[in-house]
C-alpha positions as CSV (number, residue, x, y, z in Angstrom):
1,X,0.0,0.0,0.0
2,X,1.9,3.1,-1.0
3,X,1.3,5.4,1.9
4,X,0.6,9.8,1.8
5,X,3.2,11.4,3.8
6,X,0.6,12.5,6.6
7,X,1.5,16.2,6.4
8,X,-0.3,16.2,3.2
9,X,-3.7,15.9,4.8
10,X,-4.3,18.9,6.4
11,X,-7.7,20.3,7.9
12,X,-8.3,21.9,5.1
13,X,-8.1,18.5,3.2
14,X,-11.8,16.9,2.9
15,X,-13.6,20.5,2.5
16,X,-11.3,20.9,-0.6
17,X,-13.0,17.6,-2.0
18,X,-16.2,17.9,-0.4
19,X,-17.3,22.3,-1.6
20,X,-16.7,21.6,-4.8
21,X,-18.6,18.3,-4.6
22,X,-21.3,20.0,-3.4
23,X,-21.5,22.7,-5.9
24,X,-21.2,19.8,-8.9
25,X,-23.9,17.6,-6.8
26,X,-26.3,20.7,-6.7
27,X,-25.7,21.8,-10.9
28,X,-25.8,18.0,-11.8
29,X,-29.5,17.7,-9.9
30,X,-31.1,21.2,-10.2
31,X,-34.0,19.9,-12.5
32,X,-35.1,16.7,-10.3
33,X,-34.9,19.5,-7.0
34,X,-37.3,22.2,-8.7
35,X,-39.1,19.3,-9.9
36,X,-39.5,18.5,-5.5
37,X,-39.9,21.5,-4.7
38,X,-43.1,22.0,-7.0
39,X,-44.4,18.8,-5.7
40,X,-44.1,19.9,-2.4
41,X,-45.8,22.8,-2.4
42,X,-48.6,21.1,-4.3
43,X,-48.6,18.8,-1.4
44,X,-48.8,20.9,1.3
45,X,-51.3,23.2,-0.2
46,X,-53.3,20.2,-0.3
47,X,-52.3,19.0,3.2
48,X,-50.0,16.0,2.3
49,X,-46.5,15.5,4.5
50,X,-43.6,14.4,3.3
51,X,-41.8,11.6,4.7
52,X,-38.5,10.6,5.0
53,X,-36.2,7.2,5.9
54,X,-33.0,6.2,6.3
55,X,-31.3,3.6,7.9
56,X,-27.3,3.2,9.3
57,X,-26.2,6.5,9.0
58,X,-29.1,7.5,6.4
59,X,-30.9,7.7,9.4
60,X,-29.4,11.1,10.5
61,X,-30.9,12.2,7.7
62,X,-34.6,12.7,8.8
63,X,-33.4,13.3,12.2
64,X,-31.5,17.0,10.7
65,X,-34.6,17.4,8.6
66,X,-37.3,17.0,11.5
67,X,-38.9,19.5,13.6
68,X,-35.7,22.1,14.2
69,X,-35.0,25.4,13.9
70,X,-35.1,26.8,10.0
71,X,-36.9,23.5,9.5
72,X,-40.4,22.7,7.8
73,X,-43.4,21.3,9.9
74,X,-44.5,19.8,6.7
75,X,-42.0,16.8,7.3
76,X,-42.3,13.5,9.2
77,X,-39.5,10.9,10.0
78,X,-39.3,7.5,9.5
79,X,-37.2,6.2,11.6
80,X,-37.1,3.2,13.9
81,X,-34.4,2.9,16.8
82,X,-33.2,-0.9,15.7
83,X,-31.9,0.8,12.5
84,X,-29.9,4.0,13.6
85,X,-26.2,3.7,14.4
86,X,-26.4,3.0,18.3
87,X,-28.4,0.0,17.7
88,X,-24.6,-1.3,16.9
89,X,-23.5,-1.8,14.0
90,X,-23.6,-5.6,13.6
91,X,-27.5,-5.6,14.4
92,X,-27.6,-2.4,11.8
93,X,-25.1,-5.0,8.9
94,X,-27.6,-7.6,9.2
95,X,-31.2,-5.7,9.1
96,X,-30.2,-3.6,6.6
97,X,-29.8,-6.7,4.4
98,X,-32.6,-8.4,5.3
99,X,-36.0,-8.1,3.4
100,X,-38.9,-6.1,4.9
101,X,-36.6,-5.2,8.3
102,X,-38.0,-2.2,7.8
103,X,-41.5,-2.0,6.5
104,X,-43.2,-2.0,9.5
105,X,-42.0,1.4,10.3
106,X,-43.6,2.6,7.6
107,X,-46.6,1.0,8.1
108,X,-46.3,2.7,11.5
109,X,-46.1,6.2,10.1
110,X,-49.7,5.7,7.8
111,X,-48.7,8.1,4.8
112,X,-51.5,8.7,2.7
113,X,-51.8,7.3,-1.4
114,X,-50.1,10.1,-3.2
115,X,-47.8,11.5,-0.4
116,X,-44.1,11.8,-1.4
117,X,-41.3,10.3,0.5
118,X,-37.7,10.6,0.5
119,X,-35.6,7.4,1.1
120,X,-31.5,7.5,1.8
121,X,-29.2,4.8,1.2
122,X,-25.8,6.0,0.0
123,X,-25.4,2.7,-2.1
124,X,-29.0,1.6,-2.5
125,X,-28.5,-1.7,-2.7
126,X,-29.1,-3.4,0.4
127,X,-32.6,-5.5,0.5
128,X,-34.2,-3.7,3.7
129,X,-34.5,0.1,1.4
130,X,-35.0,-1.9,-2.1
131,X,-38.1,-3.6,-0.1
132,X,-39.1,-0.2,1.6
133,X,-39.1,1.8,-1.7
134,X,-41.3,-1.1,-3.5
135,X,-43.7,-1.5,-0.4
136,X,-43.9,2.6,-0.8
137,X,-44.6,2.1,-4.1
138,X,-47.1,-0.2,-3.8
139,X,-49.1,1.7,-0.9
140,X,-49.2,5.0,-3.9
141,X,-46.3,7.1,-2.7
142,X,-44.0,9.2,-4.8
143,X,-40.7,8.1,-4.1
144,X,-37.4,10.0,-4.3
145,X,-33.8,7.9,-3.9
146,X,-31.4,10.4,-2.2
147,X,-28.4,7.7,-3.2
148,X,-24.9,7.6,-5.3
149,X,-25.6,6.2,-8.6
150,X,-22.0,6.0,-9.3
151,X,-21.8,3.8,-5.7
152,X,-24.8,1.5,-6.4
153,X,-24.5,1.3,-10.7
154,X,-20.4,-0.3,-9.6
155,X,-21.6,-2.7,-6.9
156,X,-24.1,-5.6,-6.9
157,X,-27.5,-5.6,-5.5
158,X,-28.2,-7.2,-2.4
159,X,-32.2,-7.5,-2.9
160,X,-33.6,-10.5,-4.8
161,X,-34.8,-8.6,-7.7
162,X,-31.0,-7.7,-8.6
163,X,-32.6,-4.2,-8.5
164,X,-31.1,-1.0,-6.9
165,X,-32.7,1.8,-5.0
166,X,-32.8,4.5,-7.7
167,X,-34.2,1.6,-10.1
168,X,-36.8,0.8,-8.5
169,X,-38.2,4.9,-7.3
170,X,-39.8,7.2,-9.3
171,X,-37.1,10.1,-9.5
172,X,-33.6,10.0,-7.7
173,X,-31.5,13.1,-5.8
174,X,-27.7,11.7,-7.5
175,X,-25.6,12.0,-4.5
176,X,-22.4,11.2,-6.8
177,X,-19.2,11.0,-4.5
178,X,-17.3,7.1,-5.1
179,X,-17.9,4.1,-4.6
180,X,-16.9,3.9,-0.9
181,X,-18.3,6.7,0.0
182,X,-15.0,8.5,1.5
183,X,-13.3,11.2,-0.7
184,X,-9.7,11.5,0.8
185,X,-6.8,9.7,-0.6
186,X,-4.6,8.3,2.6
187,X,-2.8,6.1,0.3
188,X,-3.7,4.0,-3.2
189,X,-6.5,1.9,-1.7
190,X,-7.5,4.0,1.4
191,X,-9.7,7.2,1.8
192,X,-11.6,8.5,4.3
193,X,-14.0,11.6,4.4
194,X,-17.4,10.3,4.1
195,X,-19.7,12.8,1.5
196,X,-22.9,11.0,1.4
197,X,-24.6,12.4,4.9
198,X,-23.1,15.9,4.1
199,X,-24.6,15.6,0.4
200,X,-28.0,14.7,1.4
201,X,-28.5,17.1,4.2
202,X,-27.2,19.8,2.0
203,X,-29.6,18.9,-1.1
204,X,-32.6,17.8,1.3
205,X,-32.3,21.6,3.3
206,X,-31.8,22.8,-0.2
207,X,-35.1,21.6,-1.6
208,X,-37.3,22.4,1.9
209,X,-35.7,25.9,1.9
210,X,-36.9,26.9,-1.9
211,X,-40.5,25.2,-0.7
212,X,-41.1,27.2,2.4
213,X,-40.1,30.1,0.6
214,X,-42.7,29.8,-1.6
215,X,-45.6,27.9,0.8
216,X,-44.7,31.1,3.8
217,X,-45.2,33.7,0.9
218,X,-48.6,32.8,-0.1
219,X,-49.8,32.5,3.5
220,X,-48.6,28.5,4.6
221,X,-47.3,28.7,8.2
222,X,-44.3,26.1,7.5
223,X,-41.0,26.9,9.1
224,X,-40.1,26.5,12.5
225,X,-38.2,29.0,14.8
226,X,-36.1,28.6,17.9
227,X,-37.5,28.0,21.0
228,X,-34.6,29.7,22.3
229,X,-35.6,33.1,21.1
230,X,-38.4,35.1,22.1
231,X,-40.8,34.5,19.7
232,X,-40.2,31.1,18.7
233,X,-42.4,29.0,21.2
234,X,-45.5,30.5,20.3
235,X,-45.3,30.6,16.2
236,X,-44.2,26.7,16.6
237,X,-46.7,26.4,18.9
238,X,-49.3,27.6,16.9
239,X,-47.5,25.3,13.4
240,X,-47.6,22.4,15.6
241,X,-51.3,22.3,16.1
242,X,-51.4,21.7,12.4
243,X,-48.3,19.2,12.0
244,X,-49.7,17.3,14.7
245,X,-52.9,16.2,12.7
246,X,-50.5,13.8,10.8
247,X,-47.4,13.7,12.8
248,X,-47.9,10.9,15.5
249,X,-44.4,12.5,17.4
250,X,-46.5,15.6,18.2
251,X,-49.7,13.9,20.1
């Protein structure tokens, strides 16, 4: 293994592969996001949520995107504690690849035929999401992969359709990055820096932001504030009444 002499990687080091990432991610998508972001405020004129998994690490994704400051009441998590990270990651290896592991969670969180969710698996091919996105599917949802084509197109799919996430849903967010995920050379076969968690929060906030924008404007109470300003616990207080008619977290 031929080895980078370590004062190479500075701290400066990943954000000089992961800004411009981002900036190529967001040109390289900018269609399929406007395409969201009319959807969504379709949707939430209409009073439809949008819903959003992940499992592993995915799952920090609808945790950043759920209920926080600067973010939209509009959106409900799918999540499901046996899934995340602290569940360990051997339990984590082995749901993730098993069919239907996680289902039931969305079973649990009763979206409605026509709601849109978002599902996140940096390499989408791991039978648990390709099960979840085909079991959305079949319940009417709109589904959007947030997943690396370049990752999932160079590796083999673990479902038994030999399909991969952004196959089988009905529009993908192309993370990009590498196969791997990481994006730092340490030597010819090593890299660290992951991109995939940075690169869908970034185009998830992206898409929500350009939606409240245009839901607050014509009269849509959407965003949340701080509770840890003066004015924030009463305007969420107020959005909340309305979130909680579909978000089971708020009852």
């Amino acid at each position: 293994m031929n080895q980078k002499n370590s004062a190479e990687i500075t701290v400066k080091s990943y954000s000089e592969k992961a800004l411009p990432h981002l900036a190529s991610m967001l040109d390289r998508n900018t269609v399929v996001m406007q395409s969201l972001v009319d959807r969504l405020v379709s949707d939430v004129k209409a009073g439809k949520s949008l819903f959003v998994f992940g499992s592993g690490h995915s799952g920090l994704f609808p945790l950043e995107l759920y209920h926080r400051a600067g973010g939209a009441s509009f959106v409900i998590p799918v999540v499901a504690d046996y899934l995340l990270p602290t569940a360990g990651p051997s339990v984590v290896r082995v749901l993730e690849r098993t069919p239907g592991a996680a289902n039931a969670i969305l079973s649990r969180a009763q979206p409605r035929e026509g709601e849109m969710i978002w599902i996140s698996s940096q390499s989408g091919v791991n039978s648990a999401v390709v099960d979840f996105a085909l079991d959305a599917k079949k319940r009417g949802l709109h589904t959007v992969a947030f997943t690396s084509v370049v990752h999932s197109s160079g590796v083999p799919s673990r479902h038994a359709s030999g399909k991969r996430l952004y196959e089988v849903c009905d529009e993908t967010v192309d993370l990009g990055g590498h196969v791997g995920d990481a994006c730092v050379s340490l030597s010819d076969t090593l890299r660290a820096g992951p991109l995939s968690m940075l690169g869908s929060v970034f185009m998830g906030h992206s898409i929500l932001v350009a939606a409240c924008a245009v839901l607050e404007a014509s009269g849509t109470s959407c965003v949340y504030t701080s509770v840890n300003t003066p004015e924030g616990e009463s305007r969420n207080q107020e959005i909340e009444k309305v979130a909680s008619l579909r978000d089971p977290l708020l009852r």
